[in-house]
N, C-alpha and C positions, 0 to 999 in steps of 0.2 A: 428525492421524491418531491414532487411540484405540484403546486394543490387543482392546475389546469387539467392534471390526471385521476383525481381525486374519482368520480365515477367509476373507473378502472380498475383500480386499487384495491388489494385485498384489504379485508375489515384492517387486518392486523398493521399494515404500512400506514392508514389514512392520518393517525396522530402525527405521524414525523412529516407528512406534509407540509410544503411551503410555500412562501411566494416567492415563484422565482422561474425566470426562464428557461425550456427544456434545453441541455446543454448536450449533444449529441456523440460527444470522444472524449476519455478521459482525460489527454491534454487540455482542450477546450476546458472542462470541468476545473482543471487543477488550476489552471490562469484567472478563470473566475471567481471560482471559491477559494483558496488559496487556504489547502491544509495542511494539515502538520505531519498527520499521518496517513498514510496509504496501506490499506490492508489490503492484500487479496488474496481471497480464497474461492476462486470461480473456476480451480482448473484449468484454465485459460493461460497456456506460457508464454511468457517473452510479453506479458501487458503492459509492464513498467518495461517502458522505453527511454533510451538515452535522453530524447527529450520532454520524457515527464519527469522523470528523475534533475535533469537539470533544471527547470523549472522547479519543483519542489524545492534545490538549492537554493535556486535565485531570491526566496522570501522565508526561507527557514533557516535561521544558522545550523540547527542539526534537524534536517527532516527523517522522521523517522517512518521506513519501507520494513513492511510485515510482507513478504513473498510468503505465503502459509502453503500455497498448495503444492502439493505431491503427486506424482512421486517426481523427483529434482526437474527432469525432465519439463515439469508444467508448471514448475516456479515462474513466475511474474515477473525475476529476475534476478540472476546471480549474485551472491555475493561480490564477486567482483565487478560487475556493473554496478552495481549500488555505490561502493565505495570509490569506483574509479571516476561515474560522470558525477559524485557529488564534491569530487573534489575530497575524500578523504573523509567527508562530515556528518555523512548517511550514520544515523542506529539503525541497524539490520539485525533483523529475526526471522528464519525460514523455516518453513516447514517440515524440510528435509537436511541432511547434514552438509555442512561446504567444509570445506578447509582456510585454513589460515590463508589471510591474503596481505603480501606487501603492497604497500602504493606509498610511494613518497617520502620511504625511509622507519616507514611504521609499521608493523603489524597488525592487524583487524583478526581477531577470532569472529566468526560469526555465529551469533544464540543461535537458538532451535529453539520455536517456540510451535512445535506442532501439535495437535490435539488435546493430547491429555497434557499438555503446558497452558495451552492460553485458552482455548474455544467455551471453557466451563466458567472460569475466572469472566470472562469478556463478553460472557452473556450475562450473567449474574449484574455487572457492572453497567449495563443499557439498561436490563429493568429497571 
């Protein structure tokens, strides 16, 4: 949220505004800002892409990818994505159930952190 938009902006976003230039794709976003975690909950599937996710690698020894939305289908991105483009290092939490995934000699259970898991906890947590 960019304080250029600040007019725009419901009452309630205008505090988390910033100074900062509008960054237009979440790639672009993750290279610039460079965060730790990636939630997403926009329904929106396949968002985290191989090259956001390796990106997220390249400056997090363990980037941790919250795919929250459901149903599996409009996950953000698989568990097996997660753990295959970060190189084995992703913490993954999804919305919906995945199954166990080998990569590299290891097994990855993947959490379930959907609704009545995180979304109460994680709002509580911003206020």
């Amino acid at each position: 949220i960019v304080s250029s938009r600040k007019d725009s902006l419901q009452h309630s976003k205008k505090p988390w505004a910033h100074e900062h230039e509008p960054v237009n794709n979440l790639l672009d976003a993750v290279k610039v800002i460079k965060p730790t975690i990636l939630i997403g909950s926009s329904g929106v599937g396949r968002t985290f892409t191989k090259e956001v996710i390796e990106a997220m690698a390249s400056f997090n020894e363990k980037p941790l990818i919250l795919a929250l939305s459901n149903p599996t289908s409009q996950s953000e991105c698989t568990a097996e994505e997660a753990y295959t483009w970060s190189k084995g290092r992703a913490i993954f939490a999804s919305g919906s159930p995945f199954d166990p995934f080998e990569y590299n000699g290891n097994v990855f259970v993947p959490g379930q952190a959907n609704n009545a898991y995180i979304f109460h906890g994680f709002g509580l947590g911003l206020v």
